[in-house]
N, C-alpha and C positions, 0 to 999 in steps of 0.2 A: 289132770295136772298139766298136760303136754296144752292141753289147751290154752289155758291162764298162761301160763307161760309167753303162749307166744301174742296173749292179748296185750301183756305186760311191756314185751318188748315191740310193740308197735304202738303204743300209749307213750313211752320213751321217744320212741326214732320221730312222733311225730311231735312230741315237745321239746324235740330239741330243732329238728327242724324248723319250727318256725318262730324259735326265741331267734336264732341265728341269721337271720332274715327280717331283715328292716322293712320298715313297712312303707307301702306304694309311696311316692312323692318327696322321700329325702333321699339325698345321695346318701349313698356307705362313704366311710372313712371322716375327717378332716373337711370342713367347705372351703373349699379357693376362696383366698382374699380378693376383696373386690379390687378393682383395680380403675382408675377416672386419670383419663387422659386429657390435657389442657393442649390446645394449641399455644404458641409461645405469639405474643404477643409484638408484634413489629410497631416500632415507636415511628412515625413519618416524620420526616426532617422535608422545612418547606426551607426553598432553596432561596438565598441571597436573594435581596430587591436588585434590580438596574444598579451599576453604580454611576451616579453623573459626578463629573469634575466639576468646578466652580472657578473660575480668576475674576478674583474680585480686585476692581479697583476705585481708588476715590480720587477725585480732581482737587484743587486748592479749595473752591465753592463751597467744601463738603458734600458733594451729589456723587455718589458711586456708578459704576458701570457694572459689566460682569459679561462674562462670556461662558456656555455653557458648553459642554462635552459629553457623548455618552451610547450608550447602543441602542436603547429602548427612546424613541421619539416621541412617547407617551409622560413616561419620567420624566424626561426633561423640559416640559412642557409646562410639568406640575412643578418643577422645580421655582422655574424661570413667574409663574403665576406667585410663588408662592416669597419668592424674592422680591417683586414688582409690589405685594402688600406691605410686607417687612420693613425694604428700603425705599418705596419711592422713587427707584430709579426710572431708568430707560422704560418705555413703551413697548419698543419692540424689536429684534435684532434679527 
């Protein structure tokens, strides 16, 4: 009888043991939320063209002139071409 007994109570200890005991490869508890991180996203701002000034002026003739202003000597170059189509003015100043 002492026997059974104590086969009894280690047929227990060991079915409890390993209901209570999760099996290899998953965590115990709850699983962490995943979690996806984004970088935030920077919009690029392209900065102001050149600004060229213009004084435009026209003779009695009707023939305009123009005098150009500015910081970029590239700009105002295209300016000054793009006037020369336009109005037909001046050549070159």
């Amino acid at each position: 009888m002492k026997a059974i007994w104590i086969v009894c109570v280690a047929v227990v200890i060991t079915a409890c043991g390993s209901s209570s005991s999760s099996p290899p490869g998953k965590p115990e508890g709850t699983p962490a939320p995943k979690v996806v991180v984004e970088k935030e996203k920077v919009e690029k701002v392209q900065p102001l063209p050149p600004e060229v000034k213009i004084r435009l002026r026209r003779d009695g003739k009707e023939n305009y002139t123009w005098e150009l202003s500015g910081t970029d000597a590239d700009e105002v170059l295209k300016v000054n071409e793009k006037m020369r189509k336009q109005l037909g003015g001046e050549k070159t100043r």
